[in-house]
C-alpha positions as CSV (number, residue, x, y, z in Angstrom):
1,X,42.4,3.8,-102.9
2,X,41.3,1.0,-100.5
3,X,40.0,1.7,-97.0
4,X,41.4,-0.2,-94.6
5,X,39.7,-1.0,-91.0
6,X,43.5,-0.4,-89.1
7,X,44.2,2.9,-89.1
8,X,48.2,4.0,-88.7
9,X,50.0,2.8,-86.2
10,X,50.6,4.5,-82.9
11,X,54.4,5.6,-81.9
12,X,55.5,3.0,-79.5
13,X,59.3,3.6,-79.5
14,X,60.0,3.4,-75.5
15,X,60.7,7.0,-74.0
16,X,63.9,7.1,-71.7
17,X,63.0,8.8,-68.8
18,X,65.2,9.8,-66.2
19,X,63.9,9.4,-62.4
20,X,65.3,10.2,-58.9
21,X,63.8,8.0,-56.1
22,X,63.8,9.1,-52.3
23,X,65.7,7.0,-50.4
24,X,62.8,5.2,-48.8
25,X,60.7,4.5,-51.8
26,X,64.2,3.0,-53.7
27,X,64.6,0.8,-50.5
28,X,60.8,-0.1,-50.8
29,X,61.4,-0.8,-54.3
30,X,64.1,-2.9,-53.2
31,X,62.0,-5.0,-50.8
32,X,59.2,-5.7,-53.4
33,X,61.7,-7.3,-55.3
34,X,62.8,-9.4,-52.9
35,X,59.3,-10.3,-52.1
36,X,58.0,-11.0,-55.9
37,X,61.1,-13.5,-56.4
38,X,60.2,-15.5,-53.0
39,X,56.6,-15.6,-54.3
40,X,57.2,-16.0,-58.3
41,X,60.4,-18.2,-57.6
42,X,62.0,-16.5,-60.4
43,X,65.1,-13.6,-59.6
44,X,64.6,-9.6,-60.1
45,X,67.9,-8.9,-61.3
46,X,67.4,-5.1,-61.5
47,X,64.2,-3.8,-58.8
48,X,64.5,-0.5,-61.6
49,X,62.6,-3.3,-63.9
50,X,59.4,-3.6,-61.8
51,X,58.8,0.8,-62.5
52,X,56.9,0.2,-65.8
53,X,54.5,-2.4,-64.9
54,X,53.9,-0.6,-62.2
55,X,52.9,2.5,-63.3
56,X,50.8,0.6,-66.3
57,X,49.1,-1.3,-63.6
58,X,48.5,2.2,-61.6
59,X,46.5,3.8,-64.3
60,X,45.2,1.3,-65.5
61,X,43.3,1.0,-62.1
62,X,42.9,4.8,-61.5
63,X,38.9,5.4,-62.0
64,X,39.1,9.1,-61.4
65,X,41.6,9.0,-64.1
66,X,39.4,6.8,-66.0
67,X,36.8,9.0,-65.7
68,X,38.9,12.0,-66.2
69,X,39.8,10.5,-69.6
70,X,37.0,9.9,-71.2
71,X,35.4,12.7,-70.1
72,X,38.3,15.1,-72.2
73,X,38.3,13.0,-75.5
């Protein structure tokens, strides 16, 4: 059997996930929107859209959960 340098691939089927937003945060969400398409020039049709990148940007930036994370594996 040949060993092969890639091991299997990780599941990356997206995960439908179901959130309710306080008012003021959806209104925030709302505003951001608005904000990114003045400065990108280019519309955000659904404010819902900018969640994901977002949260990737959040822990991706989070050093205590960095840390956190390499510390359990």
């Amino acid at each position: 059997m040949t060993k092969l340098k890639l091991g299997p691939l990780p599941d990356d089927k997206p995960v439908k996930v179901t959130v309710e937003l306080p008012a003021p945060l959806h209104r925030d969400l709302i505003a951001y929107a608005e904000v990114l398409a003045r400065e990108s020039g280019q519309p955000v049709a659904d404010p819902a859209k900018l969640i994901v990148p977002m949260l990737q940007h959040f822990i991706a930036t989070d050093r205590g959960f960095a840390k956190a994370r390499r510390a359990s594996s």
